[in-house]
Short mmCIF file of the C-alpha atoms (twelve columns), coordinates in Angstrom:
data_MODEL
# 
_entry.id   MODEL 
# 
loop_
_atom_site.group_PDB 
_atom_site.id 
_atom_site.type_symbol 
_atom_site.label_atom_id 
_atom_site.label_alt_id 
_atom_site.label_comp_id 
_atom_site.label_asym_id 
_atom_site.label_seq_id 
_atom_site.Cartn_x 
_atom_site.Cartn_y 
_atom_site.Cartn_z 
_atom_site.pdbx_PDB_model_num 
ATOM 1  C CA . UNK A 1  -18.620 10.027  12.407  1 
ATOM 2  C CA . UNK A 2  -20.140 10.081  15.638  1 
ATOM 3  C CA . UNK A 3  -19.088 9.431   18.729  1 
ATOM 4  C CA . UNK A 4  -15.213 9.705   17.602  1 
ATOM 5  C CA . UNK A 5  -13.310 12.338  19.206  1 
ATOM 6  C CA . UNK A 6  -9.342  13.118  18.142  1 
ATOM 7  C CA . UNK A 7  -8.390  10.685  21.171  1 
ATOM 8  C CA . UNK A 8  -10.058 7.541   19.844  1 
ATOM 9  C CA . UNK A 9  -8.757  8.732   16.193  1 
ATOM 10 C CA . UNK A 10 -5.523  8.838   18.001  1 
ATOM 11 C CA . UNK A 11 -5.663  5.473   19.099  1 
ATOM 12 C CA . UNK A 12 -7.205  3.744   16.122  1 
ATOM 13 C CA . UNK A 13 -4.387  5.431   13.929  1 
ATOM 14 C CA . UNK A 14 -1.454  4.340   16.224  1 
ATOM 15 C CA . UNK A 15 1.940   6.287   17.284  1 
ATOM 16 C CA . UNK A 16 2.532   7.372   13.580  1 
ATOM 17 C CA . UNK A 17 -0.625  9.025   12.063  1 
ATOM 18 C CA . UNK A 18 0.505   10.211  9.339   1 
ATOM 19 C CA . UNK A 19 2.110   6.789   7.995   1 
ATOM 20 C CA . UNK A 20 -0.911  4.750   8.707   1 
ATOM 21 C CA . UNK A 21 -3.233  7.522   6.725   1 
ATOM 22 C CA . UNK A 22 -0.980  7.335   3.725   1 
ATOM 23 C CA . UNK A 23 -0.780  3.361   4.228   1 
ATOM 24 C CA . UNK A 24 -4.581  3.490   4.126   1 
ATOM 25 C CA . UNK A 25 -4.778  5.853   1.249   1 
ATOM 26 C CA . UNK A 26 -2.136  4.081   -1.001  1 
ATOM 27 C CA . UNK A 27 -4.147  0.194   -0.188  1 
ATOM 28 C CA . UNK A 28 -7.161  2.060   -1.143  1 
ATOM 29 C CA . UNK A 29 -5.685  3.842   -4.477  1 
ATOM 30 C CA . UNK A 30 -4.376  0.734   -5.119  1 
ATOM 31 C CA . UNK A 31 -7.795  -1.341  -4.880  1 
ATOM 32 C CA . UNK A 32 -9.420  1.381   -7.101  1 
ATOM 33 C CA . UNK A 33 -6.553  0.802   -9.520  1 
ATOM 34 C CA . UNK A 34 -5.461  4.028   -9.377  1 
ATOM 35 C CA . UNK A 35 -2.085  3.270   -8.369  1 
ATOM 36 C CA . UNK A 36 0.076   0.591   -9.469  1 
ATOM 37 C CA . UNK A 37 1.512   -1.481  -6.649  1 
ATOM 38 C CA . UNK A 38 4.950   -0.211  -6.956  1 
ATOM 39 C CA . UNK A 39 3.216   3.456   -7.417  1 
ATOM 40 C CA . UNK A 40 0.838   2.564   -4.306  1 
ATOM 41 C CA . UNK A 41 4.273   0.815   -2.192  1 
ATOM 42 C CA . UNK A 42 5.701   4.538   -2.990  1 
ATOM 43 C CA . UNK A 43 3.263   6.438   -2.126  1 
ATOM 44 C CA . UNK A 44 2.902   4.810   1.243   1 
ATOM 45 C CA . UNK A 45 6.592   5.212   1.961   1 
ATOM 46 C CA . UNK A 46 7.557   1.257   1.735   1 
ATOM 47 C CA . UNK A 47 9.465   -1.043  0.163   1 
ATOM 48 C CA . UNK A 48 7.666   -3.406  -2.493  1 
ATOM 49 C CA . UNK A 49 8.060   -6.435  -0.209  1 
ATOM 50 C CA . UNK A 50 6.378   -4.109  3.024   1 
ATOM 51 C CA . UNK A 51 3.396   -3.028  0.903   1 
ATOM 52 C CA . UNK A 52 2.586   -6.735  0.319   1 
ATOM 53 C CA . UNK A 53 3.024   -7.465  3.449   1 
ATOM 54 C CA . UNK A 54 0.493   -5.029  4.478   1 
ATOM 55 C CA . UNK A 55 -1.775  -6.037  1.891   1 
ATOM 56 C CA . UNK A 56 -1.910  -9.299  3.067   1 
ATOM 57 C CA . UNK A 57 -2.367  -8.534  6.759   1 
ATOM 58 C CA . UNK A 58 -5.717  -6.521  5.732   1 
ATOM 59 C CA . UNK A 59 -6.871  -9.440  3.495   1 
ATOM 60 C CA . UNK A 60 -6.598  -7.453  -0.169  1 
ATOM 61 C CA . UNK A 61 -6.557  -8.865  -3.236  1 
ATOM 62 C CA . UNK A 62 -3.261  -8.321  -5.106  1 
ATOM 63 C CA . UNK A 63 -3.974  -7.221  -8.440  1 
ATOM 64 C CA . UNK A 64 -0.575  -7.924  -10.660 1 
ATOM 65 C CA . UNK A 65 -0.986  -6.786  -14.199 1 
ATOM 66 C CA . UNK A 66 0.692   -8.435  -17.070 1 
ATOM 67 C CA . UNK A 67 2.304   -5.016  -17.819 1 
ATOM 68 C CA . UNK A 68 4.259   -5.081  -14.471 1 
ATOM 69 C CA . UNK A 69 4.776   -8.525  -14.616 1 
ATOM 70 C CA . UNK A 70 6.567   -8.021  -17.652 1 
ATOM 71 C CA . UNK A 71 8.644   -4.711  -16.274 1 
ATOM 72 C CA . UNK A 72 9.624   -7.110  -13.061 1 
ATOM 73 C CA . UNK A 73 11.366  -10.102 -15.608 1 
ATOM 74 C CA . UNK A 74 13.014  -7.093  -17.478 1 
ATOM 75 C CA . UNK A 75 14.487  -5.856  -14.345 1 
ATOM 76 C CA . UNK A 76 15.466  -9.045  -13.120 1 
ATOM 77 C CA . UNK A 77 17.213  -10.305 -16.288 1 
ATOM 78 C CA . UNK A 78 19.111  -6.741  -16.160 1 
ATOM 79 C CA . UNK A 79 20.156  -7.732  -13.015 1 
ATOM 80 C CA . UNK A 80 21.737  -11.099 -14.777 1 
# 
């Protein structure tokens, strides 16, 4: 990458590096379909409801399998 010292990687990446590289990893993972969106919303460090809400901000896609469709109506009739 030219032209990008640690300073402007600094500044693109915010106050909290580390949490926005994960955060960037786990939306990527998670486009690939590598990670599951509660896997990818775990990896990043955020609750289900954050992770969407990032997802949304950077205009992705969510991808909601039948598979974890069917693990959220277990969970929430356990809840019942």
């Amino acid at each position: 990458m030219e032209g990008v010292t640690p300073a402007t990687l600094r500044e693109f990446l915010g106050p909290k590096p580390e949490r926005e590289l994960l955060l960037l990893a786990a939306i990527e993972l998670y486009r690939e379909g590598r990670l599951s969106l509660g896997k990818a919303a775990e990896f990043a460090g955020l609750s289900l409801r954050e992770f969407l809400y990032e997802l949304r901000k950077r205009d992705v896609p969510i991808n909601y399998t039948k598979d974890e469709a069917e693990a959220d109506i277990e969970t929430v009739e356990g809840l019942e």
